[in-house]
N, C-alpha and C positions, 0 to 999 in steps of 0.2 A: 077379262074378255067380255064379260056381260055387261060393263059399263061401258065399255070401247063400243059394244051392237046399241047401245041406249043412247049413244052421242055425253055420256053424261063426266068423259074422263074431261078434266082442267090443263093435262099438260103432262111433261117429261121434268122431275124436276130433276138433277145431279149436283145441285151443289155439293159442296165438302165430301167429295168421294175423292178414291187413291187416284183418279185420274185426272182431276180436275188440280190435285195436288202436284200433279208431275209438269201438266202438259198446260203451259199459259193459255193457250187460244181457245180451249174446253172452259177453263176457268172465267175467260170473256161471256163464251159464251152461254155458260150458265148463269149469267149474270142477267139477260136480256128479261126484261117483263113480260113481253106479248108471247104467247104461248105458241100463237103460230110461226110468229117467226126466230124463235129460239128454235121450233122445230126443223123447218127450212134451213135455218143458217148451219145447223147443228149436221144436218142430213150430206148438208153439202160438202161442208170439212171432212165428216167421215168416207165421203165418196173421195176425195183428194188422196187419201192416205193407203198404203200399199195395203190389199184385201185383208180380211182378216182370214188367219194367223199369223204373216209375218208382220216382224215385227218394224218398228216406225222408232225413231228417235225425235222428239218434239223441237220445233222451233224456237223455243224461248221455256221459260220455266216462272210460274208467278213471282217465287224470291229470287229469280235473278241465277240461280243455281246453276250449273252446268247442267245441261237436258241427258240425262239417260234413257236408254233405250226401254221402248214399254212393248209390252208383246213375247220376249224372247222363249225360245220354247221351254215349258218347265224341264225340271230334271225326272228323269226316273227314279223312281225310289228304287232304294238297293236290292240285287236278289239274295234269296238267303244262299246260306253258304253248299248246303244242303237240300233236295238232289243236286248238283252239279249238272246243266245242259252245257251242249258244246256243238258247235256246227259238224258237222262231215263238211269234206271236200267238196260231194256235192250238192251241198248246200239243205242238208236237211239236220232235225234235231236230232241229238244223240243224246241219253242219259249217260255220264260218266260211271264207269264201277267204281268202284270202293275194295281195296287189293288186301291182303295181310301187308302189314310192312314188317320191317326188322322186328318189332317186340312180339308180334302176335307167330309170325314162324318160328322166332326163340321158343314159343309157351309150349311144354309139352304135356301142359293138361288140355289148352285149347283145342291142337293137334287129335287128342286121346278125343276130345269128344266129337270132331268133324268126323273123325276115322269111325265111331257109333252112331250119328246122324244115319247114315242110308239104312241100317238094318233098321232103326226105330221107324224110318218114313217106311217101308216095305211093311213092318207089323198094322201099320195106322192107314197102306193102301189095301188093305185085308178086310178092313171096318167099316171103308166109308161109300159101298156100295149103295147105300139107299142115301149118303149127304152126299149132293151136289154141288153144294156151296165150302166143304171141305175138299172134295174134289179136287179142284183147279190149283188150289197151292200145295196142295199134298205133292201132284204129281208137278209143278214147278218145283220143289224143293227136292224131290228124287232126282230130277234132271241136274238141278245145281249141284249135287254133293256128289254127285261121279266125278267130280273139278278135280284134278289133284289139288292139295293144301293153297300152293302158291298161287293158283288160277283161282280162289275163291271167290266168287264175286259176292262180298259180306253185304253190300245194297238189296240186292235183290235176296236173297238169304233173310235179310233184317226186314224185308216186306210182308215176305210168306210167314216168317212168324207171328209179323204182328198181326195179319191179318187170320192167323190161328187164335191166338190169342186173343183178340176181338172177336169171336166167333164162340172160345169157349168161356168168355165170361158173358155173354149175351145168353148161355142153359139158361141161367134162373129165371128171367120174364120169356124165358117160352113156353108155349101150352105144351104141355105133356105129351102130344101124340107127335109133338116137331124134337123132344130131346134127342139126345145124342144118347145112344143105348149105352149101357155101363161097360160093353167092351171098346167103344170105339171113344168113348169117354179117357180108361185105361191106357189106352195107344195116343192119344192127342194128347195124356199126361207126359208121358215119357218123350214127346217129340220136344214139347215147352218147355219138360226138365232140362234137354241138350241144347235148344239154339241159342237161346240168349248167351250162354257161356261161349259161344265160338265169336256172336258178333260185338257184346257189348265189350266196350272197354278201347273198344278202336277209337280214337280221335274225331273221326268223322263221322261214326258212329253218333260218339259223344254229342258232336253239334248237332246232328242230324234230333235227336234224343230231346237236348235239352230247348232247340226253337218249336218240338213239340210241345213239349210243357208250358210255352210259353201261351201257343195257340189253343191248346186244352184253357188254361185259365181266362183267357179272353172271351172263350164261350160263344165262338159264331156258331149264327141264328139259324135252324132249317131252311131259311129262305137263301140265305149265301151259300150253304151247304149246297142243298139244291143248282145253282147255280157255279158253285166248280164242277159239281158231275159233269153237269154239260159240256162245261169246255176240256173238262177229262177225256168225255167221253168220245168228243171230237176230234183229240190229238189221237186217241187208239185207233182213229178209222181214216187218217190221214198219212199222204204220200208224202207229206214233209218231217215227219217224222220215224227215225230207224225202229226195225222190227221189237226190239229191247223197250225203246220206249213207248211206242204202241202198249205193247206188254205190261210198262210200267201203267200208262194211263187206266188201261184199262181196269186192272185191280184197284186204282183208286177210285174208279167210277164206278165200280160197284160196294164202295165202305157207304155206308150208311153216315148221322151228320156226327156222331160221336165215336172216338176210340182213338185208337193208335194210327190206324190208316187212314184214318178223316185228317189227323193233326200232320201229318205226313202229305197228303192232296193239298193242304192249304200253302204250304209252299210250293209245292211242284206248279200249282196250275199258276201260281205267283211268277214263280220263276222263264213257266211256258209261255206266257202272252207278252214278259219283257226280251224271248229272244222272237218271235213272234213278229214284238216290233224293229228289233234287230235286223230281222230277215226282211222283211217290208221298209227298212230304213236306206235303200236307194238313196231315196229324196226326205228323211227323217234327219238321219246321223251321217256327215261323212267317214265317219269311222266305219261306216260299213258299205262303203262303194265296192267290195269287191263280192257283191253278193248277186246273183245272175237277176236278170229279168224277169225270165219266169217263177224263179221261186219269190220273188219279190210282191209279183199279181197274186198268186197263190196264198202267201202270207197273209197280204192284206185284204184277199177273199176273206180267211179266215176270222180274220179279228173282226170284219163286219159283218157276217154270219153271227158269230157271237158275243157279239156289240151288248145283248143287254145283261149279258150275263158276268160280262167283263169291267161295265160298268157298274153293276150290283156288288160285286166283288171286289172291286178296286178302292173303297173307301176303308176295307179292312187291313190296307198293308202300308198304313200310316200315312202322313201329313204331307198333303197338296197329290196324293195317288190319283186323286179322280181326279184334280184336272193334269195332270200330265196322260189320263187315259182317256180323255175326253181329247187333248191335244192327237195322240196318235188316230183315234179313229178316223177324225177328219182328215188327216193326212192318208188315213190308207183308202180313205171315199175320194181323194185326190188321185193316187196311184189308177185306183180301178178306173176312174173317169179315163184320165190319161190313157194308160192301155185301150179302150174302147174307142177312142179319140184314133189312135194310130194303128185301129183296127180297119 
């Protein structure tokens, strides 16, 4: 830019670019000498072609080739398998539970220790009068285990622990006057001795477990960290998403950028902003024409709200992520227009 205010830039040059390779008439006109008027002739073509993002099929091909389409919208990269989101009827996100199935109602150790679960949480809601941050899933975990067995919902079960468990290996870098007194220590022992045994070992679990491991080793930065709370913490506080997963966001907007619940957020909020674009997918995806108007504008309020935090984020969940979330934003700054347009 500072040479563009100085008069001092020579020109646009694009030869041997992927575009110049597909599309003959680019290739022409990267060819031209005069600076100005490769700029002009250049200005002109792209004004001829349908705006950008759709996409255009070129005229001619330098080798003669059959012209392919250039533009088409990227793909979304996959969500993980683990949380599971799912639309409501009307049209807002749901988190899926996570059920016993046939091997874990068989287990009648698992059973034995779901059946001890409430009395360990009741000893450890005894303790945590002065911790407020064990607070919140102690008594989410009291509420869960009044389920009978079949009604378990092992997701939200597998959160509160990890989010115990993140919580009691965080004692040792805290100053001394923040520890966890040695009773309340005692009672968060024996809560951690029981949960893992009721959830680990479920399938879904398992996946849920292991695309943590994965995102533990990859080691995103406090800067990404920082930037799913956000969008964590806006799916908690949003009308497009059910009371459960409010719930869910919300615990993961309060994990800090490492542990169990941080590696656990980095798919969720993965998974939130590809239904996100789902739901703002009107005019994205016709595979989702059946998604209302209004939650459509609302969707796509959303993701441009938090546009930069999405886009911080979106280079962490693999190859071409950002420009496929570069592609939806503009399409959901398309929606809003529109809506205000037939406002």
């Amino acid at each position: 830019m500072k040479k563009v205010i100085e008069g001092k830039l020579v020109g646009v040059n694009f030869k041997n670019t992927p575009a110049t390779a597909r599309d003959g008439r680019l290739a022409e006109l990267a060819e031209i000498e005069n600076d100005e008027e490769r700029a002009r002739e250049t200005l002109a073509y792209l004004r001829s072609l349908p705006p950008w993002p759709e996409p255009y099929t070129p005229a001619y091909t330098p080798d003669g080739s059959p012209p392919q389409p250039i533009g088409e919208p990227p793909e979304a990269p996959d969500a993980d398998a683990q949380p599971r989101l799912l639309l409501t009827n009307d049209d807002r996100i749901d988190i899926a539970p996570i059920l016993p199935g046939e091997a874990e109602l068989d287990d009648p150790i698992r059973r034995r220790l779901y059946e001890r679960l409430p009395r360990a949480v009741d000893d450890l809601l005894k303790a945590v009068n002065r911790y407020p941050e064990i607070d919140r899933p102690v008594r989410s975990l009291k509420q869960l285990s009044e389920a009978v067995f079949k009604d378990a919902d092992f997701l939200m079960i597998h959160l509160d622990i990890n989010a115990l468990t993140d919580l009691r290996q965080s004692q040792s870098n805290r100053p001394d006057d923040e520890k966890l007194d040695p009773d309340c220590l005692a009672a968060l022992d024996a809560v951690l001795h029981i949960g893992p045994g009721i959830t680990m070992g479920h399938p879904d679990i398992e996946a849920l477990e292991a695309r943590g491991r994965e995102y533990e080793r990859s080691r995103v930065g406090e800067g990404v960290a920082e930037h799913e709370r956000k969008i964590a913490s806006a799916l908690g506080d949003s009308a497009l998403a059910t009371e459960r997963t409010q719930q869910f966001a919300r615990v993961t907007a309060a994990s800090g950028s490492r542990g169990r619940v941080a590696d656990t957020r980095h798919g969720f909020v993965k998974n939130t902003v590809l239904v996100m674009a789902l739901i703002a997918g009107k005019s994205i995806d016709a595979a989702a024409g059946n998604i209302l108007g209004g939650a459509t504008v609302a969707a796509a309020e959303f993701l441009i709200v938090q546009s930069e935090a999405i886009l911080a984020t979106a280079p962490t969940w693999g190859q071409s992520a950002l420009v496929w979330a570069e592609y939806v934003l503009i399409r959901a700054r398309q929606i809003i227009d529109e809506a205000r347009q037939g406002d």
